[in-house]
C-alpha positions in Angstrom: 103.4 89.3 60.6 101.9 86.9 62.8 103.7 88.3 65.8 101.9 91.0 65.8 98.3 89.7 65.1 98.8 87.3 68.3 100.0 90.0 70.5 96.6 91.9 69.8 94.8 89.0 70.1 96.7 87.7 73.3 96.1 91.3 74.6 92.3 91.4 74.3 92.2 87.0 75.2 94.2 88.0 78.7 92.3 91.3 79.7 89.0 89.3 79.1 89.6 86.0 80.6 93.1 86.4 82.7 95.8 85.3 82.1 95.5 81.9 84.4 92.4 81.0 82.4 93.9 81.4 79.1 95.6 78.9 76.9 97.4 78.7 74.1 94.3 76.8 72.1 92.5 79.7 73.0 95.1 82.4 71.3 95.1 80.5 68.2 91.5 80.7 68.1 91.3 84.0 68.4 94.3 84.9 65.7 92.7 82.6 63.3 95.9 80.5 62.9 96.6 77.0 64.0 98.4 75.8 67.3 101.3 74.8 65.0 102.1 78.3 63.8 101.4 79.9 67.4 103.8 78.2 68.9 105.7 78.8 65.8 105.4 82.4 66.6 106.1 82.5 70.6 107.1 79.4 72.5 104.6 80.0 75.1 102.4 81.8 76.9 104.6 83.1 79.4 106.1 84.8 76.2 103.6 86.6 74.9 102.4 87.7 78.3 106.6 89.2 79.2 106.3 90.5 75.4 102.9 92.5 76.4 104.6 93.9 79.7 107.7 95.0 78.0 106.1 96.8 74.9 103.6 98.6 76.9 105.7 99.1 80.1 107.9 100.5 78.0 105.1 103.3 76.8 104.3 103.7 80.1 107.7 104.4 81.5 108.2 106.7 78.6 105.2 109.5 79.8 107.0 109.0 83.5 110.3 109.7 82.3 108.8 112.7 80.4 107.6 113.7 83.9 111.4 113.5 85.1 113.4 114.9 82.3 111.3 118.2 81.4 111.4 121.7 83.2 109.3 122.9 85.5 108.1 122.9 88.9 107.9 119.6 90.2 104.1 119.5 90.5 104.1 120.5 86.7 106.5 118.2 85.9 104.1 115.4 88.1 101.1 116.8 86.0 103.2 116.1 83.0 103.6 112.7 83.5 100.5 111.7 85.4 98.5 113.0 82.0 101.6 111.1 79.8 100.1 107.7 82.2 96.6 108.2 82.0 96.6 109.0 78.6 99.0 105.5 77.8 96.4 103.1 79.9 93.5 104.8 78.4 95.1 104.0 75.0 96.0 100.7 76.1 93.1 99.6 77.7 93.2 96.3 77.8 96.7 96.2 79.0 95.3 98.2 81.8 92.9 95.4 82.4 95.7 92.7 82.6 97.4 95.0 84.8 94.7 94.7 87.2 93.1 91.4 86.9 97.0 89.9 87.6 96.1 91.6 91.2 99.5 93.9 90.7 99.5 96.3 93.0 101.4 99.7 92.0 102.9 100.4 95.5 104.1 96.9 95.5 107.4 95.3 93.5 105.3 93.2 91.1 106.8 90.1 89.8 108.5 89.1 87.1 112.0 90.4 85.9 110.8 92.5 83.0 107.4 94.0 85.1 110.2 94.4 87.9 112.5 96.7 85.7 109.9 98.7 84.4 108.5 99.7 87.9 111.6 100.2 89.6 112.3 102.5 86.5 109.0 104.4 87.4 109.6 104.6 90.7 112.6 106.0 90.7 111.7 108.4 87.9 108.1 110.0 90.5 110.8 109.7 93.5 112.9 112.1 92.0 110.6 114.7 90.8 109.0 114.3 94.7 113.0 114.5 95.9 113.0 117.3 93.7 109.5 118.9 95.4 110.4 118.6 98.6 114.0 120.0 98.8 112.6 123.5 96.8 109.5 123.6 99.6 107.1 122.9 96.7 105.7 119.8 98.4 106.0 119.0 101.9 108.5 117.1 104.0 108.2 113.3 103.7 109.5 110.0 102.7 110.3 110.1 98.9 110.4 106.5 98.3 107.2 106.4 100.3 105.3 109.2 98.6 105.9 108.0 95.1 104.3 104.8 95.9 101.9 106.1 97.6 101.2 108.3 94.0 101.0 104.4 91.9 98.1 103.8 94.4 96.2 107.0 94.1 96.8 106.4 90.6 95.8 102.6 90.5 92.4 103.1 92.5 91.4 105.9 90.4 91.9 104.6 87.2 90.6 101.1 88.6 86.9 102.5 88.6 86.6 104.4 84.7 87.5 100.7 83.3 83.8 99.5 83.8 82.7 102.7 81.9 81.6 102.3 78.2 82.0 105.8 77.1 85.3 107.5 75.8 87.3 108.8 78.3 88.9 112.1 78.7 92.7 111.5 79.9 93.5 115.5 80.4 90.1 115.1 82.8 91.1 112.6 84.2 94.4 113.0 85.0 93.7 116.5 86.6 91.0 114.8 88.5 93.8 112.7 90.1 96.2 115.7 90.0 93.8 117.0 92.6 94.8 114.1 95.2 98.3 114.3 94.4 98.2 117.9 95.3 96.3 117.2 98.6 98.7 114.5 99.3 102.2 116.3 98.7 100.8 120.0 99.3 97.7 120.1 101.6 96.3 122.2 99.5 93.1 121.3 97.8 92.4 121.5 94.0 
């Protein structure tokens, strides 16, 4: 029970504040429980934060995998996925936010064992469907490894902007707004 209710609250503490500036006084404030049963809970910070990364890394790598796994052309199966993302971080704002206040870069190995997995993961997953892209002629001739970070960027500086916007956001919009500098980038073609 509690587990829960701190990870929500650890969630919104870290986007707001970061989490260097948080401590564990201040996620038992905001749970409305004492230090005692915090710590209870998770032995530390460092805890809750891997905890955060592996639950909704894990929804995140999902919508890429659904990008690898499903048939189609590889730009469809790109679209796929890059709506699968953009709909995950919309729904998980604030995990969004710790993503980026952290300073992790998405064409960079972040650090951290379980943020580590989870990116290689995705990597691996938007490498294949470019591997895939190139060697039909659907995109053109490149680096892979190369390309599919250079797609975590696009998609980082992107979303990076629509955080500081109050009003509900459209993820199939959105995504097909980004879809048109993917195509750009792998095709040459515009929109």
């Amino acid at each position: 029970m509690y587990r829960e209710l701190v990870f929500e609250c650890a969630e919104r503490v870290f986007a707001e504040e970061g989490f260097a500036e948080s401590t564990m006084q201040d996620l038992a404030a905001e749970a409305g429980i004492s230090l005692k049963t915090l710590y209870a809970t998770f032995a530390g910070k460092d805890e809750i934060y891997r905890e955060i990364l592996a639950v909704r890394g894990a929804g995140l790598l999902d919508a890429i995998q659904l990008a690898r796994e499903t048939r189609g052309s590889a730009i469809e199966r790109l679209e796929r996925g890059m709506h699968g993302i953009v709909a995950h971080l919309i729904d998980n704002r604030r995990f969004f936010q710790i993503l980026l206040q952290e300073g992790h870069a998405w064409g960079l190995n972040p650090r951290g064992d379980e943020a580590r997995d989870s990116w290689e993961a995705g990597l691996l997953a938007v490498r294949e469907v470019v591997r895939d892209g190139i060697a039909t002629g659907e995109f053109l001739p490149g680096d892979p490894d190369m390309l599919a970070r250079t797609i975590n960027a696009i998609l980082q500086v992107q979303l990076a902007g629509l955080l500081e916007q109050d009003e509900p956001l459209d993820a199939r919009a959105i995504s097909d707004e980004i879809m048109v500098s993917l195509r750009r980038l792998l095709t040459g073609a515009g929109g």
